[in-house]
C-alpha positions as a Markdown table, in Angstrom:
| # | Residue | x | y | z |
|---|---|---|---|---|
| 1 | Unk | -55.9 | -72.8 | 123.7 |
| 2 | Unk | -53.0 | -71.1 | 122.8 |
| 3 | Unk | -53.1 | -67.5 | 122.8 |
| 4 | Unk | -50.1 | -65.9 | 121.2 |
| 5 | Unk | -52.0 | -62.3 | 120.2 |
| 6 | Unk | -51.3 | -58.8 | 121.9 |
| 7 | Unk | -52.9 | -55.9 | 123.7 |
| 8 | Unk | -57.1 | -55.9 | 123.5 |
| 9 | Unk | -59.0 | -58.2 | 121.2 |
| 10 | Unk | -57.8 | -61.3 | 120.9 |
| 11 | Unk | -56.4 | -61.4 | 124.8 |
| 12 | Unk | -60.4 | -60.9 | 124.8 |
| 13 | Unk | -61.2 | -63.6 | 123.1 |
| 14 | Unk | -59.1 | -65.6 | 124.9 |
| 15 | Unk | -60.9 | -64.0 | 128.3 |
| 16 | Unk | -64.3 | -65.1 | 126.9 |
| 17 | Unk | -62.9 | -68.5 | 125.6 |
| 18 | Unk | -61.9 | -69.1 | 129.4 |
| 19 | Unk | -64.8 | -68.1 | 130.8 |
| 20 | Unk | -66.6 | -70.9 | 128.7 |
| 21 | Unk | -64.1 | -73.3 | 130.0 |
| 22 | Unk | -61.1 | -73.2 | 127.8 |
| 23 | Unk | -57.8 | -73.9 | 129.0 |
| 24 | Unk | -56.2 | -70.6 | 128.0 |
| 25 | Unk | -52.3 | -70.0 | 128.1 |
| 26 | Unk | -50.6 | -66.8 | 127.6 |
| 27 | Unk | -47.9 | -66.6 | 125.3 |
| 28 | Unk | -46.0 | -63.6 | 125.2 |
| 29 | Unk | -42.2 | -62.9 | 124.4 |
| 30 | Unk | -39.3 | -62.5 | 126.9 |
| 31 | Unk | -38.2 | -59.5 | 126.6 |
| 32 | Unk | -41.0 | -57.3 | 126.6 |
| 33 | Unk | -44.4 | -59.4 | 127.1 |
| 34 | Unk | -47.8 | -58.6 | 126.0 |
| 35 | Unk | -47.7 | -54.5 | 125.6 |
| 36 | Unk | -50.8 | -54.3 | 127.6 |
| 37 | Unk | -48.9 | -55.1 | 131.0 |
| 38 | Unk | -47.8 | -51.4 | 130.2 |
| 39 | Unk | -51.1 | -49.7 | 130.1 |
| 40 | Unk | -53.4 | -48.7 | 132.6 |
| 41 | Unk | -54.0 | -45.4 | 134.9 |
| 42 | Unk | -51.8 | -46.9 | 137.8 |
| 43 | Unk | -47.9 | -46.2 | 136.8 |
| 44 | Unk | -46.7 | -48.1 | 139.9 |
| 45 | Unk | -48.4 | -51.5 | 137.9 |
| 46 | Unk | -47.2 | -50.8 | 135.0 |
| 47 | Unk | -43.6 | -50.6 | 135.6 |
| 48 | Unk | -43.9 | -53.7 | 137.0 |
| 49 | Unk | -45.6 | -55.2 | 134.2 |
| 50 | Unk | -49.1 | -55.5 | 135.7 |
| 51 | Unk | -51.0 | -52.9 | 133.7 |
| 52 | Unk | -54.5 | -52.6 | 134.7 |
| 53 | Unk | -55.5 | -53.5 | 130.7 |
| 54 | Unk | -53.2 | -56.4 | 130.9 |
| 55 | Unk | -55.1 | -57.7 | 134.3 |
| 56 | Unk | -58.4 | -57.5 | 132.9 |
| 57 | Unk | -57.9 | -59.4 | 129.4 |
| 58 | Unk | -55.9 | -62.1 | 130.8 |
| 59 | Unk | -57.6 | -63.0 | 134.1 |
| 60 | Unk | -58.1 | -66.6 | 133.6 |
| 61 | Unk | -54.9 | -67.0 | 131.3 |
| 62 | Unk | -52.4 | -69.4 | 132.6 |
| 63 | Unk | -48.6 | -67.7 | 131.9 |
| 64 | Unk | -46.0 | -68.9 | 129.4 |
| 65 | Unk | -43.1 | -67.6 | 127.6 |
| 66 | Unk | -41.7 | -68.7 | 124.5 |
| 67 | Unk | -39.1 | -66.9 | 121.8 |
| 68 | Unk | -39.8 | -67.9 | 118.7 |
| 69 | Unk | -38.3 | -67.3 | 115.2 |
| 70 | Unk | -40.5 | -66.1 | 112.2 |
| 71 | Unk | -40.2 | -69.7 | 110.4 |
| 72 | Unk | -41.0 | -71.7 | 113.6 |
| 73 | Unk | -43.4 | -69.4 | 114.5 |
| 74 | Unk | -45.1 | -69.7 | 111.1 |
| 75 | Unk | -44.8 | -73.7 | 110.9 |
| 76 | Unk | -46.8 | -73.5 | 114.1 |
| 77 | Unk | -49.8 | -71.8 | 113.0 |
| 78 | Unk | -50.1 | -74.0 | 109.8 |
């Protein structure tokens, strides 16, 4: 399954997809990632893009990175 969302619920869905056995991968941009990776109480994991929010919602998410243009982007999902 391709998960291309951000920050809480569908990286959840994703989470509960992989714990009923879905191949999950993580698709976040380039530059900045998922915006989660920025969130949590520990500062020292968030600068390095590890948030504590980011950890829990994409445990069993494989990592990818992809830029994509709107129209590309859009073709995709039809």
């Amino acid at each position: 399954m391709l998960d291309l969302t951000n920050v809480l619920a569908g990286p959840f869905a994703g989470y509960q997809l992989a714990l009923l056995g879905a191949d999950v991968i993580k698709v976040e941009t380039p530059d900045t990632g998922d915006l989660a990776r920025q969130l949590g109480a520990d500062t020292a994991l968030n600068r390095r893009g590890m948030g504590t929010s980011f950890l829990a919602q994409n445990a069993d998410a494989r990592p990818a990175v992809a830029r994509f243009s709107i129209r590309f982007a859009k073709a995709a999902a039809y």
